[in-house]
C-alpha positions in Angstrom: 0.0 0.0 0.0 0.9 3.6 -0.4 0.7 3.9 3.7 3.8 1.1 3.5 5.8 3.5 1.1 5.5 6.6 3.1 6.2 5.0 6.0 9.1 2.5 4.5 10.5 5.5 3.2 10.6 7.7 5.8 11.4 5.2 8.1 14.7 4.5 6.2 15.7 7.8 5.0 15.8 8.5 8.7 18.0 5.5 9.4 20.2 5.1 6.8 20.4 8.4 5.2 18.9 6.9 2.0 17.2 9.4 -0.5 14.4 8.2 -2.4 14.1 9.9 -6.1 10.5 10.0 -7.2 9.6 12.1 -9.8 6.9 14.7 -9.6 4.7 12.3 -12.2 5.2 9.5 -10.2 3.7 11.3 -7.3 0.4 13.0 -9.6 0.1 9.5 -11.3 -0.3 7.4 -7.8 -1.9 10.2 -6.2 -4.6 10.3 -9.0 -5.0 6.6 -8.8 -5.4 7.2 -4.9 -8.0 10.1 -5.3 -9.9 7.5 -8.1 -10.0 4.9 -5.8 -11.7 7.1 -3.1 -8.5 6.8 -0.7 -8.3 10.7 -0.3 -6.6 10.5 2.9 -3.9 8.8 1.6 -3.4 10.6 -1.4 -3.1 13.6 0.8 -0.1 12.0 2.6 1.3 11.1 -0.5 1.0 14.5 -1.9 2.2 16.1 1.0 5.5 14.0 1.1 5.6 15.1 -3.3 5.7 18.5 -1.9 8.2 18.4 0.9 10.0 17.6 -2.8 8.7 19.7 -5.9 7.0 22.7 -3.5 6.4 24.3 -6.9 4.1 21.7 -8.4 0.8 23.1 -9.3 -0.3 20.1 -10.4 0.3 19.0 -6.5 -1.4 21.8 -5.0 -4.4 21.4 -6.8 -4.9 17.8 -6.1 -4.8 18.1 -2.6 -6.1 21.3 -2.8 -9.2 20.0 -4.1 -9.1 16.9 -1.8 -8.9 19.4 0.9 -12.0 21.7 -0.3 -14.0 18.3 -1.2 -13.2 17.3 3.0 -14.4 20.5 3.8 -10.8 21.6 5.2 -11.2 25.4 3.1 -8.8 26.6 4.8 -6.1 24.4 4.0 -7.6 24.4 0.4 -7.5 27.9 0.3 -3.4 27.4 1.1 -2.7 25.7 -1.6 -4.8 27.4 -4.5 -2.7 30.6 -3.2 0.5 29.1 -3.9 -0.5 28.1 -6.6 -1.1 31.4 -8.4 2.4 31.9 -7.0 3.2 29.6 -9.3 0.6 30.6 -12.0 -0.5 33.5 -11.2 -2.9 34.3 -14.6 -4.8 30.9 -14.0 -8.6 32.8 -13.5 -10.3 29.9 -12.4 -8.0 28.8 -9.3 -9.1 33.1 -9.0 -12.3 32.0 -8.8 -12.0 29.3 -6.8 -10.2 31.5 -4.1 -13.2 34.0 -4.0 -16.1 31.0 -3.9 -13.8 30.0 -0.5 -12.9 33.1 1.2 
């Protein structure tokens, strides 16, 4: 399971200093497949770890951005649509999203 990576890798970077490379695809792809299979909590912990490593995904951000608003956690959806139009700030429907939120 996803839960077993996080954790595996965590758990031995810690350890033995090992760095995992895993590239911002591999996180949207499995995070997507996390989302589709209704396991939004994990896909959160997933993205969130794909973040500590490409902070300037928007693609991240608005997966768990929208994970977050579909939990009702706005505020930590509103978060991450704000960095991402620090990313991309012309993108008028993230805009939009913001001002439904706020």
């Amino acid at each position: 399971s996803y839960q077993y990576f996080i954790d595996f890798s965590n758990n031995q970077q810690d350890r033995y200093n090992v760095i995992f490379d895993y590239s911002e695809g591999y996180f949207i792809g499995n995070s997507m497949s996390l989302v589709r299979q209704g396991d939004s909590e994990t896909a959160i912990k997933l993205i969130t770890y794909g973040l500590n490593k490409y902070p300037k995904s928007d693609v991240l951000h608005s997966i768990i951005a929208t994970e977050y608003e579909k939990s009702g956690q706005n505020k930590l959806a509103i978060e991450h649509y704000r960095k991402i139009l620090e990313i991309k700030p012309d993108l008028d429907f993230i805009k939009k999203k913001l001002e439904d939120l706020e």
